[in-house]
C-alpha positions as CSV (number, residue, x, y, z in Angstrom):
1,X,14.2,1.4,-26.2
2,X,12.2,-1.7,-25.2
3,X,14.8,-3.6,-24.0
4,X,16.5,-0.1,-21.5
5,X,13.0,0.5,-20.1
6,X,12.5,-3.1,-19.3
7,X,15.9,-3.6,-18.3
8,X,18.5,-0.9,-16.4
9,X,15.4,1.6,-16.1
10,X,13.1,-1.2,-14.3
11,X,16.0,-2.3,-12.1
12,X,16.5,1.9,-10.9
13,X,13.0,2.0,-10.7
14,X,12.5,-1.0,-8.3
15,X,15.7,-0.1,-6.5
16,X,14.4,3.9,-5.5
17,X,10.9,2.4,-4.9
18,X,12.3,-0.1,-2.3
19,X,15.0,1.5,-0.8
20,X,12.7,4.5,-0.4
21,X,9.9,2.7,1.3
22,X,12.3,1.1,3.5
23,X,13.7,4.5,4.7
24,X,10.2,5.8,4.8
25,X,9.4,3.5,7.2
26,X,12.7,3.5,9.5
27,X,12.3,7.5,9.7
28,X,8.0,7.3,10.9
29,X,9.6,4.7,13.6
30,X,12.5,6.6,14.7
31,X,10.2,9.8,14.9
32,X,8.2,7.9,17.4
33,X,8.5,9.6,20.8
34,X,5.8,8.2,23.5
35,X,6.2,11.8,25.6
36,X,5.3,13.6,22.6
37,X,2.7,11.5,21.0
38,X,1.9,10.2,24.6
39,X,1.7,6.8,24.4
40,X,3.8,3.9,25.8
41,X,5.2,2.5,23.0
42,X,7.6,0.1,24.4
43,X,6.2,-0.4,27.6
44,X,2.9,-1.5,27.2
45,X,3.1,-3.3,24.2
46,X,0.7,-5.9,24.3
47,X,-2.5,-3.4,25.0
48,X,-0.7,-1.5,21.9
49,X,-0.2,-4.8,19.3
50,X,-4.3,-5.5,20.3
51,X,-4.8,-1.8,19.6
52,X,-2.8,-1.5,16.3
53,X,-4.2,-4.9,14.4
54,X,-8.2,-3.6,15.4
55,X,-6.9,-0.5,13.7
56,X,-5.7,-1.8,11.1
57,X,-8.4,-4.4,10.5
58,X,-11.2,-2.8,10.8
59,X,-9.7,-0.2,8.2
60,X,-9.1,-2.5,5.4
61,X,-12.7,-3.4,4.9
62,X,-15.5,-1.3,3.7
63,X,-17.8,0.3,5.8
64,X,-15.8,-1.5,8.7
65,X,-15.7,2.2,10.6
66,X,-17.6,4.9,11.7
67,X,-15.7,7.0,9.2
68,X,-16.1,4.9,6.2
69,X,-19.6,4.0,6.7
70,X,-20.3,8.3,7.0
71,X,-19.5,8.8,3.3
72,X,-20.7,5.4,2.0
73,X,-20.3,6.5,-1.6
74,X,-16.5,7.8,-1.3
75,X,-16.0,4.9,0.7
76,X,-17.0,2.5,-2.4
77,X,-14.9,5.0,-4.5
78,X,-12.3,4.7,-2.7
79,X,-12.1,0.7,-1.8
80,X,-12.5,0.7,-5.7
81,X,-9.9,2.7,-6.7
82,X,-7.5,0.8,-4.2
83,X,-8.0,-2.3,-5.6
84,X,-7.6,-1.7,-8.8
85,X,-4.8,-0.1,-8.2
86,X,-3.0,-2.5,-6.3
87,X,-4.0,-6.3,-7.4
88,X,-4.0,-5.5,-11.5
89,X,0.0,-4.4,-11.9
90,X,0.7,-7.3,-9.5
91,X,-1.3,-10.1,-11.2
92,X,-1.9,-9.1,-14.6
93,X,-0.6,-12.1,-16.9
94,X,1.9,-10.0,-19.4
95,X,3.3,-8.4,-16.2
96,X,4.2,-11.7,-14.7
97,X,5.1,-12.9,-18.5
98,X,8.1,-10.1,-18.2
99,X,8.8,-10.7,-14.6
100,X,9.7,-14.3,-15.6
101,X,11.4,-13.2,-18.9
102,X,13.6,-10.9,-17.1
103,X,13.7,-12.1,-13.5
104,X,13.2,-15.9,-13.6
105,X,10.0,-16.3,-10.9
106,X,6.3,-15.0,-11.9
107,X,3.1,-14.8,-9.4
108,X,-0.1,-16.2,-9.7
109,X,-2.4,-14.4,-12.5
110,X,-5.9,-13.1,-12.8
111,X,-8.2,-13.6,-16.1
112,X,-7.8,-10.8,-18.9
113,X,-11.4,-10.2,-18.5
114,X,-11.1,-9.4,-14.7
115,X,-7.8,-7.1,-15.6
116,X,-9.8,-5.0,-18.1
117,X,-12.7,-4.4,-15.3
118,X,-10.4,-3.6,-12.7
119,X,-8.5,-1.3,-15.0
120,X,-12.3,0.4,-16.4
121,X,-12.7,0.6,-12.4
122,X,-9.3,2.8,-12.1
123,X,-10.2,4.8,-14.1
124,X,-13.9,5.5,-13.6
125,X,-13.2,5.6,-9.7
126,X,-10.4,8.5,-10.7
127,X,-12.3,10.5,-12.7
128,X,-15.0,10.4,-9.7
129,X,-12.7,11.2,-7.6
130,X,-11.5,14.5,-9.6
131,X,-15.3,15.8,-9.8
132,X,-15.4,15.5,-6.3
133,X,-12.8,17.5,-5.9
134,X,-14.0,20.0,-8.0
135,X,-17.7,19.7,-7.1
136,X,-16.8,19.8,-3.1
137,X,-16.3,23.3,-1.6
138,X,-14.6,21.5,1.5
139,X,-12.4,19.6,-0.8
140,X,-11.4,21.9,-3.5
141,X,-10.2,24.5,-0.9
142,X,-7.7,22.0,0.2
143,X,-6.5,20.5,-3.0
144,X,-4.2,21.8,-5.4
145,X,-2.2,21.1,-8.5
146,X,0.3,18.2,-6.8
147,X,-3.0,16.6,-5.7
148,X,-3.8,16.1,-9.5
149,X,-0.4,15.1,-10.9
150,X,-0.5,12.7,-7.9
151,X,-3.7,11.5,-9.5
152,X,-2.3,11.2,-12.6
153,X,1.0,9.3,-12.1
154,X,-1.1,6.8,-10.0
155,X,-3.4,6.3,-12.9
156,X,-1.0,6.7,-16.1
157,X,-0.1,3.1,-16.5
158,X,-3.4,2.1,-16.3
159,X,-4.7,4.3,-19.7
160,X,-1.3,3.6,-21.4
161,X,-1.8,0.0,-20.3
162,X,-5.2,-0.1,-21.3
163,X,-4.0,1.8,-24.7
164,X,-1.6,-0.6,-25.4
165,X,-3.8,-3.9,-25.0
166,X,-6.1,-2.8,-27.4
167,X,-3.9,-1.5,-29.8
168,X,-5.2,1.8,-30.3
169,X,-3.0,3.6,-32.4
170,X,1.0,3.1,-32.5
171,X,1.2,0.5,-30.4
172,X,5.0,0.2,-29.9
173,X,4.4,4.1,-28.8
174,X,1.5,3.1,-25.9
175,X,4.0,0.4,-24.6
176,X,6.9,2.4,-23.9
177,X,4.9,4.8,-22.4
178,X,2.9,2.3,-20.3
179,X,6.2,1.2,-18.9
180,X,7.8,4.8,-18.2
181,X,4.5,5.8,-16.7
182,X,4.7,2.5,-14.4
183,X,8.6,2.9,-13.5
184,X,7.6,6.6,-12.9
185,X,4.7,6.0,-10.7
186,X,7.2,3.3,-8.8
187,X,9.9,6.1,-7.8
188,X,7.3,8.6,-7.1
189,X,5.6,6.8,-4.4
190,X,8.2,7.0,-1.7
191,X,8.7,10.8,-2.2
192,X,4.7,11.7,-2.4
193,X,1.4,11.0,-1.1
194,X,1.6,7.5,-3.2
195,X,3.6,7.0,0.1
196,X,0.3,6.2,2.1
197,X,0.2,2.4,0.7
198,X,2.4,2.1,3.3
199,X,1.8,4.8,5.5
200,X,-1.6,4.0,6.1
201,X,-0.7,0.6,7.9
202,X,1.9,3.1,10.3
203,X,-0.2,5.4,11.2
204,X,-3.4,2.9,12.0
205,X,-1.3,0.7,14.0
206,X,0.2,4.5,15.9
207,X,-3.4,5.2,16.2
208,X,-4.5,2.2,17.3
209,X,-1.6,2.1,19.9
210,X,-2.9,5.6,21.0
211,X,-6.7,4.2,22.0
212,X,-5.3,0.4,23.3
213,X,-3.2,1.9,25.5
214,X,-4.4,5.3,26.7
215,X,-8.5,4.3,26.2
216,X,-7.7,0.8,26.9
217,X,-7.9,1.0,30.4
218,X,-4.5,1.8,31.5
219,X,-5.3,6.0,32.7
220,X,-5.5,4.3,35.8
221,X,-1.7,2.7,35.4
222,X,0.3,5.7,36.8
223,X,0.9,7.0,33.3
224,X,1.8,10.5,33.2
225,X,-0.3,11.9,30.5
């Protein structure tokens, strides 16, 4: 079992998750239209380049925007949860163990120490998360049922994973499902909300396009909006 869910199951993971993202992002670019959304895409693309990478910039850091810096303790939630999420599958040593086992290259690793406290963070930051959304009249209204299994798949590797380093219980049993959970988190994300990893950067930079180019000066340019 070991040797199929690292093996042909990892390769059909990796192969839906890239293939997906790749035609997740050709279909937001081909559904681009500058009369619709109103913005000169191709025309004026240096005011919309400026516009996209302030987007995008001030975005990725915490508290960088009006938004963020409104819900200060979401915001630290949510930063937390992100990283987590994103730098401990990537550079956790036994990852990068299996990734040159099976694949022949391996990327630089973090200490187990700093694994197991961004791992703790996933999870705390989840569970957070889910009270809020209980707690939250304005949220609860809008979430439902796919918002939790969404929740779940994201954070599934990281209890199984976490289960698994220290051994509690079968451990042979935590492993497998550590690995399923990870190769079923990988071929969810391009068909659910997991999708925003790479969504988010689209729709900053489309958004940033929108104020470079139509709040950048450029009313005055003989646009027609």
């Amino acid at each position: 079992m070991y040797e199929f869910v690292t093996g042909p199951l990892a390769w059909l993971a990796f192969l839906v998750f890239f293939v997906g993202i790749v035609v997740r992002i050709i279909q937001y670019i081909r559904g681009l239209d500058w009369k619709l959304d109103r913005v000169t895409y191709t025309v004026n693309v240096s005011y919309g380049i400026k516009g996209a990478l302030r987007s995008i910039f001030f975005w990725l850091f915490p508290f960088g925007t009006r938004s963020w810096r409104f819900y200060p303790f979401l915001t630290v939630l949510v930063f937390a949860f992100h990283i987590g999420l994103l730098f401990t599958p990537v550079f956790l040593l036994a990852h990068n163990v299996l990734l040159l086992e099976r694949w022949g290259f391996s990327l630089w690793t973090i200490p187990e120490v700093a694994a197991d406290f961004l791992t703790f963070l996933v999870l705390v930051s989840a569970i957070f998360l889910i009270l809020r959304r209980i707690a939250l009249p304005e949220v609860r209204i809008l979430t439902t049922a796919y918002d939790y299994l969404v929740l779940v798949i994201a954070v599934a590797p990281f209890f199984t994973g976490l289960m698994a380093h220290y051994q509690l219980g079968n451990y042979q049993f935590w492993l497998i499902l550590h690995i399923l959970s990870g190769e079923i988190m990988l071929m969810a994300i391009p068909f659910t909300k997991l999708s925003h990893f790479v969504g988010f950067f689209l729709s900053r930079a489309q958004l940033g396009m929108d104020y470079g180019i139509k709040r950048g000066g450029m009313k005055s340019k003989g646009l027609a909006w």
